[in-house]
N, C-alpha and C positions, 0 to 999 in steps of 0.2 A: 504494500500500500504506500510505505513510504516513497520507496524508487517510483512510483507513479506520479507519484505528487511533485516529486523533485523535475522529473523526465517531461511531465505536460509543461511544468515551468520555465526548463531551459527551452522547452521546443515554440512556446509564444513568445521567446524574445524579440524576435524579429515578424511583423506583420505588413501585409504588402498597404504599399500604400495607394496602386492604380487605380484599385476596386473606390476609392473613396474620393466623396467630391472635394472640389479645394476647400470651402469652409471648412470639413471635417478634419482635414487634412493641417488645415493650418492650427486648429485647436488641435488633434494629436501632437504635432509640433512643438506647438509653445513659445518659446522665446528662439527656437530654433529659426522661425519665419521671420520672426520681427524684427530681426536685425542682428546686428553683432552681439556675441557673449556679454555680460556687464562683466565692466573690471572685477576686481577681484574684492574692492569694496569701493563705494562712489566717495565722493566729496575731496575734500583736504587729503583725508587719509588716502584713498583709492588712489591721485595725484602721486603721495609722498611714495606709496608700497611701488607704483610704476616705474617713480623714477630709482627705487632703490633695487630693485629684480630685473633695469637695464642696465645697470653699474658699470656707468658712462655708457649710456646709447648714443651719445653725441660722438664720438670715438668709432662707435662700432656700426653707425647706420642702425636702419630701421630693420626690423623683423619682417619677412616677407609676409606678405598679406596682413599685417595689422601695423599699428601704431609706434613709431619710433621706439623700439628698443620694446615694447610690450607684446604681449601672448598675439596669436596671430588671430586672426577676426575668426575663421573659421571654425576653432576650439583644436585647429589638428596641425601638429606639429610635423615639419620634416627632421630628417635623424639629426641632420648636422644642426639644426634648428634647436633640437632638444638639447644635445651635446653643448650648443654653447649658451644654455639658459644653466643646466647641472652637467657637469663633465660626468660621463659614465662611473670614472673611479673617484668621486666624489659624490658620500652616500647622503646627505643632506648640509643644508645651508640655511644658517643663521642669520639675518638683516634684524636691527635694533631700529625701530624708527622715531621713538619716543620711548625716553627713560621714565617718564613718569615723575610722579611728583614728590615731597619728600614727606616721611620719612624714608628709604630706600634700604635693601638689602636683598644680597644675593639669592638667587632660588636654586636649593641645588637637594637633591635624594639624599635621607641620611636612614638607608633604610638595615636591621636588623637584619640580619640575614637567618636569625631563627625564628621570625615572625612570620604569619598567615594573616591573609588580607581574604574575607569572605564576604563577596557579594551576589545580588540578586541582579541579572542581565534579562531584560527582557530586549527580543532581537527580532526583527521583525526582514525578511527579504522579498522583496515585489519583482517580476521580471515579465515583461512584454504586458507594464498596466495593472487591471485586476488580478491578474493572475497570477499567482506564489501560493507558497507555504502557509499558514496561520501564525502569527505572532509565535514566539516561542519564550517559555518562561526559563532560564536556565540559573542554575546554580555553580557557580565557578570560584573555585578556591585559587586561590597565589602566593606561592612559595617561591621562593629562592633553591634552586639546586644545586645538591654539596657537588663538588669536584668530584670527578671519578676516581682521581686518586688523591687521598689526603697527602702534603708537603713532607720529604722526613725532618724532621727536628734539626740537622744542618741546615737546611735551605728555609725556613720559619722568618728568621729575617729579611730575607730577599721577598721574599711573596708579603712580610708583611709592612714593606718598601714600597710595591708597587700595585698594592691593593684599592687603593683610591686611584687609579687610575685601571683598573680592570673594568670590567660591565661586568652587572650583576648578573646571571642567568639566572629564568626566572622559567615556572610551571606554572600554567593556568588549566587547571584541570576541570571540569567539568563532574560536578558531584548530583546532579539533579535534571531533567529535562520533559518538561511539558507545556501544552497549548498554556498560553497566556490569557486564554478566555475558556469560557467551554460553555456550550449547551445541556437545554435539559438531558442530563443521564449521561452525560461525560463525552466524551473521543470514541470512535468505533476500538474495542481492544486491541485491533491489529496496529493502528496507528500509534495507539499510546503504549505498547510494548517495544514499536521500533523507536520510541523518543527514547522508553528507558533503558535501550540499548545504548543510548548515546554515552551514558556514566561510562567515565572513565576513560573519555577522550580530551587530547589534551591538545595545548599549545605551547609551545616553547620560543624562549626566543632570550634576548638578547638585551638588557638595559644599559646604554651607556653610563657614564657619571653626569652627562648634559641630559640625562633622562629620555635620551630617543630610543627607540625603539629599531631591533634590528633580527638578520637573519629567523626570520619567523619560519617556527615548522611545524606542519599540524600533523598530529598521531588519533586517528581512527583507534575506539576500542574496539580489540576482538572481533566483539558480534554485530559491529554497527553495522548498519544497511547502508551502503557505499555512495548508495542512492542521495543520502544524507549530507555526504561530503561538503555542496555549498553552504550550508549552513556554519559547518566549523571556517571555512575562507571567510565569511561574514563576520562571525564573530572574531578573528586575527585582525580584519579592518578595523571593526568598532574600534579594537584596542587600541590600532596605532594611531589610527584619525583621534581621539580621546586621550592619548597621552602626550603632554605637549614637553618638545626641547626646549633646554633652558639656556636663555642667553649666560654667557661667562661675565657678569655687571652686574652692580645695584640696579634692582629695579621699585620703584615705587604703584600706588595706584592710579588707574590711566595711561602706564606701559602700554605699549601693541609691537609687536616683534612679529616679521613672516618668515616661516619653515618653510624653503622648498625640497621636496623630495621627491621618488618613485615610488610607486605601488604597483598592484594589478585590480584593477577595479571587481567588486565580485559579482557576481553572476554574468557581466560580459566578459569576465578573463581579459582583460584589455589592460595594457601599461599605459599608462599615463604618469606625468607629471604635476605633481601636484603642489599647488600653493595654500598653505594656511597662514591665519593673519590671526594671534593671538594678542586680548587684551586683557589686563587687569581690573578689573570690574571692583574689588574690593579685597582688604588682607585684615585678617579677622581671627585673632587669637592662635596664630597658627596656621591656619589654613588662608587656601588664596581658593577665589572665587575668578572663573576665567570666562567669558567667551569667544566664539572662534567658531571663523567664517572662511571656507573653504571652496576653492576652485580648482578644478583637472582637467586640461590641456592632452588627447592622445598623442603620444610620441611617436606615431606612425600614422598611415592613412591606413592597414588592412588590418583588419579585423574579423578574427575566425568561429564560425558559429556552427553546432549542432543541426544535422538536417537527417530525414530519415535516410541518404543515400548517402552519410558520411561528413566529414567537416568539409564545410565551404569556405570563401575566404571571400570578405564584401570589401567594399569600399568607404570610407566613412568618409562622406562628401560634408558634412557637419556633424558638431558635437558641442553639447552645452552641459556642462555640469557644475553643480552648485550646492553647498552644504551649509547648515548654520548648528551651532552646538551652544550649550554651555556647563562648567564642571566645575567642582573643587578638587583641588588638590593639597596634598599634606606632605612635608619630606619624608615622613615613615609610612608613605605609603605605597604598595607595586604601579598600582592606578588607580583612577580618579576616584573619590569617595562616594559622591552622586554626580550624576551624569545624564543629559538628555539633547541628544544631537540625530538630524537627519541628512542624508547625503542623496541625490536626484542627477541620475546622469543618463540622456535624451542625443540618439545618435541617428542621422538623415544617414540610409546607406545606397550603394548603390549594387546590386547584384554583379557577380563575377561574369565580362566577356561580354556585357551589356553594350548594346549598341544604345545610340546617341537618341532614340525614341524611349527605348529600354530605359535606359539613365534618368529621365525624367519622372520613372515610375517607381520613386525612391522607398525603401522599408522603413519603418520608426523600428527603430531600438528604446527598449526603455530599461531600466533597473532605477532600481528604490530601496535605500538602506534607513531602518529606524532602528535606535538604540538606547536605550535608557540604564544607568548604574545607579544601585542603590544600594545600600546594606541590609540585609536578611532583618527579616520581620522577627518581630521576639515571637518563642512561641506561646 
């Protein structure tokens, strides 16, 4: 039941769009029709973050198809386009564009490494529109994992040299998994047997000491149904989109600092580059309260989709995607304490080998990320 539900969802990612007249067409669209992408946030700020993510565009000329030294209109990058926005072997980047105001002080993880960070994820993935999964209520524990081999007692000083400069490895395991809502008389038993196959699948990955987030890898339990699998990509996203790097600076309230980095968006499996624009909304006994507003840019034109005769490979003639969030965070903590952010990415394709009538008979792509963190309910 589960691989069904996964399998109808990857297979409505993509819907034709000839059959549809242009109004419907332009409302499937969205901002795809109405013009170019919105920066990455408008006003003073959207101005400051542009001229700060062309780092001297006056130097370097304009971005093809967009705005001096900013993201191209289209939402879709060419390679060397990408290459010179983030160098490949350059895994993200930090721009400071206001320090904020005072009082000010460093944001940096000061996390225990024998501590457990337990919260409640509710994750919600949409793919070609109505159509996905049900909300999912998940329970995800996060620990720190020991080294595989403990240090011998000669080498304790060296490791305990360069330990503030190591990334934390971290486990988010998956302790619980069902619908986030349910009707009279629950889930059909098939479906909520293969959620609670989900326990005991995990993520691993990677915290630097700037708190980004890296080498992410998801482990399938056992029995899960494979089927399942976007779901855990999903939840590896919420993580990273929701954990924000920390500038190396005092920062006070009213800071905004933009991360750009790579991901693979989930349910279209698609790399993109991605900009976030993090602000300091308030710092409050310890904790920092953030928002954070997110834009992805594909770092290529082709894009491979699921078809009953095998993977195809489109075209993405437009792309528009766009997130907004907001979180706390604490330095003793894996990630964020509460959290509730959505991410929307809307792709114009063009079918493989299409002639120039064809080409105008474009697919909408859609995916639709929701995700909210919270701490487990007493019981």
């Amino acid at each position: 039941m589960a691989s069904t539900l996964a399998a109808v969802a990857l297979a409505g990612l993509a819907g034709c769009e000839g059959e549809k007249g242009k109004a419907q067409v332009a409302a499937d669209a969205g901002a795809l029709d109405a013009g170019p992408p919105l920066p990455v946030v408008g006003g003073k700020l959207g101005a400051a973050l542009a001229e700060a993510a062309a780092g001297g565009a006056e130097k370097k000329g304009p971005a093809a198809g967009g705005a001096a030294g900013g993201p191209p209109e289209s939402g879709v990058f060419s390679a060397s386009e990408a290459a010179a926005a983030l160098p490949k072997d350059v895994p993200y980047k930090i721009e400071v564009v206001s320090d904020g105001s005072e009082p000010r002080a460093r944001l940096a993880p000061k996390i225990d490494p024998k501590s457990e960070q337990k919260l409640d994820i509710t994750l919600g993935l949409r793919m070609g529109g109505p159509q996905g999964l049900p909300n999912l209520e998940l329970g995800v524990s996060f620990k720190a994992e020991k080294p595989a081999d403990a240090p011998k007692e000669g080498a304790a000083a060296r490791v305990a040299s360069t330990a503030s400069a190591a990334p934390t490895r971290v486990i988010a395991k998956i302790t619980s998994a069902m619908l986030a809502s349910m009707s009279i008389g629950g889930p059909p038993k098939q479906l909520a047997d293969a959620l609670a196959r989900l326990k005991g699948s995990a993520l691993r990955y990677e915290l630097s000491p700037a708190n980004a987030v890296s080498n992410l890898q998801f482990e399938l339990s056992k029995d899960a149904d494979p089927g399942l699998q976007p779901l855990i990509g999903a939840l590896g996203e919420a993580i990273t989109l929701l954990t924000p790097p920390l500038p190396d600076k005092p920062l006070g309230a009213g800071a905004y600092w933009m991360v750009t980095d790579r991901v693979v968006a989930s349910g279209a499996q698609l790399p993109v580059l991605r900009y976030r624009v993090f602000k300091i909304e308030k710092v409050e006994g310890g904790v920092v309260s953030l928002s954070v507003d997110t834009r992805q840019y594909a770092e290529g034109a082709d894009l491979k989709l699921p078809s009953p005769n095998g993977e195809i490979t489109m075209t993405i003639d437009r792309l528009d995607s766009s997130g907004k969030g907001t979180l706390t965070w604490s330095p003793s903590s894996f990630a964020p304490g509460v959290a509730d952010a959505s991410q929307r990415l809307q792709a114009l394709l063009v079918p493989p080998g299409a002639t120039a009538q064809q080409a105008a008979q474009r697919s909408v792509a859609q995916v639709e990320l929701t995700a909210k963190f919270a701490p487990p309910a007493a019981p």
